[in-house]
N, C-alpha and C positions, 0 to 999 in steps of 0.2 A: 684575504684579510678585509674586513670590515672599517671604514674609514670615517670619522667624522671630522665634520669642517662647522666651527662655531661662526656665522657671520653674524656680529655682533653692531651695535651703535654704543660705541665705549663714551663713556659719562666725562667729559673733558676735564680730567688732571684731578680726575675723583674715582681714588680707587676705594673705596666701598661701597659706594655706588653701583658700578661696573660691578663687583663681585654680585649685588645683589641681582644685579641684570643677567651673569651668565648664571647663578643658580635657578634663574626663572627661566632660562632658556632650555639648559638640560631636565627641569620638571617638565616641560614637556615630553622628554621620552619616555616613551614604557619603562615600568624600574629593571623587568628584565629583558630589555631594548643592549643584545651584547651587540659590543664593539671594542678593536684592537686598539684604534690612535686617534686620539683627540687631538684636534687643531685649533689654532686662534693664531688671530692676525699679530701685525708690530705692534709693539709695545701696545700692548694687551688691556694692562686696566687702566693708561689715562689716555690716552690717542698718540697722535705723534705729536709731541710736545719738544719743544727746544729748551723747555725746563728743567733739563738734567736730574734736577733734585728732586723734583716733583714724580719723575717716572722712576726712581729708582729704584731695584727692588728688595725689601729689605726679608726679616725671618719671618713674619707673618705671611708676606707673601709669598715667598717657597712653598710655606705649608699649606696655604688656599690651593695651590696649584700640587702637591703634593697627597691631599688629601684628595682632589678629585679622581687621580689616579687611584689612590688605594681602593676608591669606593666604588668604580667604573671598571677596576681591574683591566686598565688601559693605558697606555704610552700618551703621552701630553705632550705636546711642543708650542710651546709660548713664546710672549717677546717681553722684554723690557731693559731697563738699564743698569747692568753692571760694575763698578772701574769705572765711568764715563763712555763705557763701551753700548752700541745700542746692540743686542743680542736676542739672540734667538734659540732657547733654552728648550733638552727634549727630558722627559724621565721616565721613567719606563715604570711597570703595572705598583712599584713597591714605592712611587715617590722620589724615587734616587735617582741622581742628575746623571745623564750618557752622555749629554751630547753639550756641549755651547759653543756656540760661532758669532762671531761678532763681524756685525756687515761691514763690508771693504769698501762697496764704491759709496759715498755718503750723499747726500743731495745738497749740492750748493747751492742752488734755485730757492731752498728753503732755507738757509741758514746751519743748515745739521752741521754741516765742515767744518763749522765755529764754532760749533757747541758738544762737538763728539770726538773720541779719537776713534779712528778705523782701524778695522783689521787686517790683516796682513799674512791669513792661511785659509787655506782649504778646509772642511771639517767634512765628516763622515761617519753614519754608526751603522749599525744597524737594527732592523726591526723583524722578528720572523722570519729571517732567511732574504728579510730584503734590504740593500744596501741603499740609503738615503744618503745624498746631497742638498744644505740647507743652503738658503741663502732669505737673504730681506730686502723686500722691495726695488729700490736702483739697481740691486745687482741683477735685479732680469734681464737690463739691457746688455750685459756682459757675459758674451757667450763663452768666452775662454775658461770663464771661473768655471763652468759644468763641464769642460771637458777634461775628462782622466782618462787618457788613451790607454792607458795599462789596465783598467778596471773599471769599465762604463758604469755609473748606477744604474739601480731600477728605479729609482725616484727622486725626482728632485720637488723640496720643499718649499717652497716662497710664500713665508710671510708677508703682510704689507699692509700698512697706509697709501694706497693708492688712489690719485682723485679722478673726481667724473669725467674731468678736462678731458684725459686721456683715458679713457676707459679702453676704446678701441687697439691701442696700444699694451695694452695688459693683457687682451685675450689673444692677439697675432705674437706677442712676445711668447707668450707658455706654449702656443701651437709649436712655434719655430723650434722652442729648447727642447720641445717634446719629442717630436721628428728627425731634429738633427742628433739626439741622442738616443733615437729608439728606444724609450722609457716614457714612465709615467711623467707629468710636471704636474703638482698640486700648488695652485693658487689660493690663500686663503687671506682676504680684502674682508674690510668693516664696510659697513654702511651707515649711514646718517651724516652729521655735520660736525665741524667743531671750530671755533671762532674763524676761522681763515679759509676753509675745505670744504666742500661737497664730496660724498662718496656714497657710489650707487652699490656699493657689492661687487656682485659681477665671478664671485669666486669660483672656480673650476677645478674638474679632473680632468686633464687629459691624456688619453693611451696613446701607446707606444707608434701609432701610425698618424699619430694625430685628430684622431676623433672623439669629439666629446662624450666623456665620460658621463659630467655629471655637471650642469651649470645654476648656481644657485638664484640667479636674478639677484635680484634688490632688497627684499626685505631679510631684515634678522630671523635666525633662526637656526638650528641645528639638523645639518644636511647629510646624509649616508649614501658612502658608494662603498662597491665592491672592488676589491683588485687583483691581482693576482700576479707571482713570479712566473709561472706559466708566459702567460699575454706579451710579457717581453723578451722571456726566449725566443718564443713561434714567432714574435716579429721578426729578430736580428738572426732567427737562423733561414725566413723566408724573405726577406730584404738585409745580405751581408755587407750595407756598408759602412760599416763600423769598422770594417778589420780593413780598406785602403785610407782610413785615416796613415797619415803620416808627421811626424813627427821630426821628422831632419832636414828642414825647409828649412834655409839660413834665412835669417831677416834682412829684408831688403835695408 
């Protein structure tokens, strides 16, 4: 599977703007440049805004985002605001919505807590034979949310607004979820500014043993890896520990 990651400098709480930025991103690629799954970070076309209103996403923008599937003949997973939910939205090559999850841990640091409601499930689809885990941003730090002892992914998704503050913590956080669940962890971070943030990029693939895949650095621009459900069987069948996970450990 052929994967692309948009890291984008979204136009602050200006979605037309930003739409005309990611069509100037994807003219960069060959028109027949194929690819399976288009990424883009949190809340996608205004940054991460505590504007509720302002990120929300209405029918135009389903079909911005619906149309570049039909035309890329490609799986999209985006972010924005639903319900007051901040979500992370997947659709597969026809447009059509598979997947939505609405991030659980919110960031108090920044106000989200007070301006979002969180979620309170797991989500899961899949894409080609491979089973994806989304989550947004804060929830990287929570490693319980990636773990389904019944049925490990091959991928977990993390969108985000993530700042430069912590960048170093963004790329040891994907290593750890990657490794401790012998799977891919796809990071996919903006770059640029927006009234309050710095953000360098920094977005990554990384496989299943933990070695980088694919690291986009800093600037915008539309980045391709390769991956395969292969790569995470040949891990977890030549490093088995996934299967002494246990699950019947009383809480202290």
């Amino acid at each position: 599977m052929r994967i692309a990651i948009a890291q984008l400098d979204a136009v602050w709480e200006d979605k037309a703007a930003t739409k005309e930025h990611i069509r100037a991103l994807l003219g960069r690629l060959p028109p027949r440049e194929s690819i399976d799954w288009l990424l883009f970070p949190e809340m996608t076309l205004t940054g991460f805004t505590m504007n509720a209103q302002k990120a929300a996403l209405d029918t135009q923008d389903l079909a911005f985002f619906g149309n570049l599937a039909c035309c890329r003949n490609a799986f999209i997973t985006f972010g924005g605001v639903q319900d007051g939910r901040n979500n992370c939205i997947t659709m597969d090559r026809t447009g059509r919505v598979i997947s939505t999850y609405s991030k659980t841990h919110l960031f108090s640091l920044g106000g989200e807590d007070q301006n979002y409601i969180p979620g309170d499930r797991r989500e899961r689809f899949v894409i080609d034979d491979l089973a994806v885990t989304p989550a947004v941003c804060f929830d990287l730090r929570f490693p319980y949310l990636f773990w389904d002892a019944a049925a490990p992914p091959h991928l977990l998704a993390v969108i985000a607004c993530w700042p430069a503050q912590r960048a170093e913590h963004w790329t040891r956080l994907l290593q750890a979820r990657a490794i401790e669940n012998q799977c891919y962890a796809v990071g996919v971070n903006r770059t640029g500014r927006d009234p309050q943030t710095e953000y360098t990029g920094g977005s990554l693939v990384i496989g299943p043993l933990g070695e980088t895949v694919l690291d986009c650095k800093s600037a915008a621009g539309i980045y391709l890896a390769d991956i395969s459900e292969q790569a995470v069987l040949r891990a977890r069948e030549r490093l088995p520990f996934i299967k002494s996970r246990r699950s019947d450990i009383a809480s202290l």
